[in-house]
C-alpha positions in Angstrom: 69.8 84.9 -18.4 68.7 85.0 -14.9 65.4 85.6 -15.4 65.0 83.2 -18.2 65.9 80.5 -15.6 63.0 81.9 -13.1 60.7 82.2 -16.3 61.1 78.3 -17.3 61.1 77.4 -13.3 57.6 79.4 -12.6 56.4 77.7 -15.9 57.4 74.6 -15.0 56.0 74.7 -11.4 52.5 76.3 -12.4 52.5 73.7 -15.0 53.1 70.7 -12.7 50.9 72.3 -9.7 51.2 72.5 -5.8 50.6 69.2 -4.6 49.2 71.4 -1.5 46.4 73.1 -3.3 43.5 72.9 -1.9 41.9 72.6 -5.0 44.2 69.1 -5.5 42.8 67.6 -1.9 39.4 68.3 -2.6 39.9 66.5 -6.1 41.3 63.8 -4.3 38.9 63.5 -1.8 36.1 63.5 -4.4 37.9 60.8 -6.0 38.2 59.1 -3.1 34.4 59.0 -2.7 34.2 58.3 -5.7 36.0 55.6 -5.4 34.2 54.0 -2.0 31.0 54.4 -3.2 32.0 51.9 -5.9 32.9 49.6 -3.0 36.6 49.7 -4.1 37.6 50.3 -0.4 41.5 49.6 -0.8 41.4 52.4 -3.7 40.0 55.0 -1.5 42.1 54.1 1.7 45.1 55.0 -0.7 43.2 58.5 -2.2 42.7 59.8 1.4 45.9 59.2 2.9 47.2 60.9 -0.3 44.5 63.7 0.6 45.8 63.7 4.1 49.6 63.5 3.2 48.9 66.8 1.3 46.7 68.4 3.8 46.7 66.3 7.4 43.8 68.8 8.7 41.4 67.6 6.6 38.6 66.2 8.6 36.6 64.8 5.3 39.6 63.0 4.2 39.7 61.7 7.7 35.9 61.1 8.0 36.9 58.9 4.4 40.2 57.2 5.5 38.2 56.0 8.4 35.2 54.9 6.6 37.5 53.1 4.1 39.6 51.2 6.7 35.7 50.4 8.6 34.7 48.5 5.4 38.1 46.6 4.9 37.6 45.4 8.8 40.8 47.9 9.7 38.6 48.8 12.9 41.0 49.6 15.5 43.0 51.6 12.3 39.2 53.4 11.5 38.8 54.6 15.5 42.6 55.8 15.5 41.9 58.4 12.4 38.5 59.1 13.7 39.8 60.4 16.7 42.5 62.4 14.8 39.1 63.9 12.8 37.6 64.5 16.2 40.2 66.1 17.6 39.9 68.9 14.9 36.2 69.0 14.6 34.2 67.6 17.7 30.9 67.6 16.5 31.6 65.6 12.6 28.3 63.3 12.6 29.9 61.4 9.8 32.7 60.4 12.3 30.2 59.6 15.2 28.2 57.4 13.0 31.3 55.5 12.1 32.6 55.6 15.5 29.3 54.1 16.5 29.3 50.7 14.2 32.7 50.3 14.6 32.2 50.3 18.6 29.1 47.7 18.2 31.1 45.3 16.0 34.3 45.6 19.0 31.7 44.9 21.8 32.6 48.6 23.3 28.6 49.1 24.1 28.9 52.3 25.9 30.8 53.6 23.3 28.6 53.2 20.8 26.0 54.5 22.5 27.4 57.8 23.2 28.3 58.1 19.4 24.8 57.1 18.7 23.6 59.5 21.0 26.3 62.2 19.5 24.9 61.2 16.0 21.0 61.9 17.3 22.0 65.4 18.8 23.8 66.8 15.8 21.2 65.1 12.7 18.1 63.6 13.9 17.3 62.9 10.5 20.9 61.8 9.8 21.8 60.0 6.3 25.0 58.9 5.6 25.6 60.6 2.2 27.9 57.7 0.8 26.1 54.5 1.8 22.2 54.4 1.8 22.6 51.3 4.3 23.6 53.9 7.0 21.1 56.3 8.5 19.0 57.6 11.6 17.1 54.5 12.1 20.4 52.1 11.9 22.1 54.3 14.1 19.3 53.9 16.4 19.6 49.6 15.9 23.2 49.8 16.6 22.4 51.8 20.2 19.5 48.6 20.8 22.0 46.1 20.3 24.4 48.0 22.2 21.7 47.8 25.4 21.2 44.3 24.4 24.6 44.0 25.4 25.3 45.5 28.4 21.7 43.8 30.0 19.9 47.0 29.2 16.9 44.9 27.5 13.9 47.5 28.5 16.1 50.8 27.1 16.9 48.0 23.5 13.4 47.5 23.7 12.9 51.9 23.7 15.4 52.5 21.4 14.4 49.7 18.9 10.9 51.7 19.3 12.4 54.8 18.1 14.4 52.7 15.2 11.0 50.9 14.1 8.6 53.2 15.3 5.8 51.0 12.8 6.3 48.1 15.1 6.2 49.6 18.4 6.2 48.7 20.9 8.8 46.1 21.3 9.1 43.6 23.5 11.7 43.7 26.0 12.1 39.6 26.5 15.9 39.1 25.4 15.2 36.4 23.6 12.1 38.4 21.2 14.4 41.1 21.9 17.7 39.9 20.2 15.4 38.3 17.0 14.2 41.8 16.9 16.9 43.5 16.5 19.1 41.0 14.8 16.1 41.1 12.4 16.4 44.9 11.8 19.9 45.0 11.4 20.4 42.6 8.7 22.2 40.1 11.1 19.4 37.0 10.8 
């Protein structure tokens, strides 16, 4: 009788499946995606914390969560889980571009930069793989604005050449400076 109770308790547990499996995450995390790419941001916050809940090492789901709480203006919530991603893999150029918007739309210039510059290091040819709207050359924008910010108009004025190479050379007057960049970023 014993072993008819282990039988119907194996059955039942292969039948239900480990919610640990790392097969399960990476279904989630798909889904997840998925689910962001379809801009339905809330949706995916909830797959990658149920991701993370089942695997908390995850530095995709991580990468995701953050991404998802970017886009529903969660920034200081984005930063925290990107550093958690960070702290298990360093050099995750999703997480640097991420880190680097996030830090231009918070005003923390010299943090963006360094993700920026992090970002150019690890993928000079870097495309975010789940929003066309992020690559390389935005990354790039992002760091100009960022030197716009802190007074740096001649290194803007550089780095919006190497964002917009076909319209080097830019000017480095703040005022043709900040149209210029506004202008390449969407912003005007």
């Amino acid at each position: 009788m014993k072993k008819i109770w282990l039988l119907i308790f194996a059955g039942f547990f292969v039948a239900c499946g480990n919610p640990n499996d790392p097969g399960e995450v990476n279904r989630l995390i798909e889904q997840a995606w998925e689910a962001f790419q379809k801009g339905e941001y809330k949706q995916a916050e909830v797959t990658f914390t149920e991701a993370l809940n089942r695997d908390a090492g995850r530095v995709e789901a991580k990468s995701g969560l953050g991404w998802s709480r970017a886009f529903l203006r969660n920034y200081q919530g984005a930063v925290d889980v990107w550093q958690e991603g960070l702290a298990i893999e360093a050099n995750y150029v999703d997480i640097h571009a991420g880190l680097c918007l996030v830090y231009q739309v918070l005003k923390k210039f010299e943090s963006c930069i360094s993700a920026g510059q992090k970002v150019a290091e690890l993928a000079p040819d870097y495309q975010f793989p789940y929003y066309d709207g992020v690559n390389i050359a935005t990354i790039r924008g992002l760091m100009a604005s960022a030197y716009y910010g802190l007074g740096q108009f001649d290194q803007a004025a550089k780095m919006m050449d190497e964002a917009d190479p076909q319209n080097a050379p830019h000017s480095s007057d703040p005022k043709t400076l900040l149209q210029t960049i506004m202008t390449f970023l969407g912003l005007k």
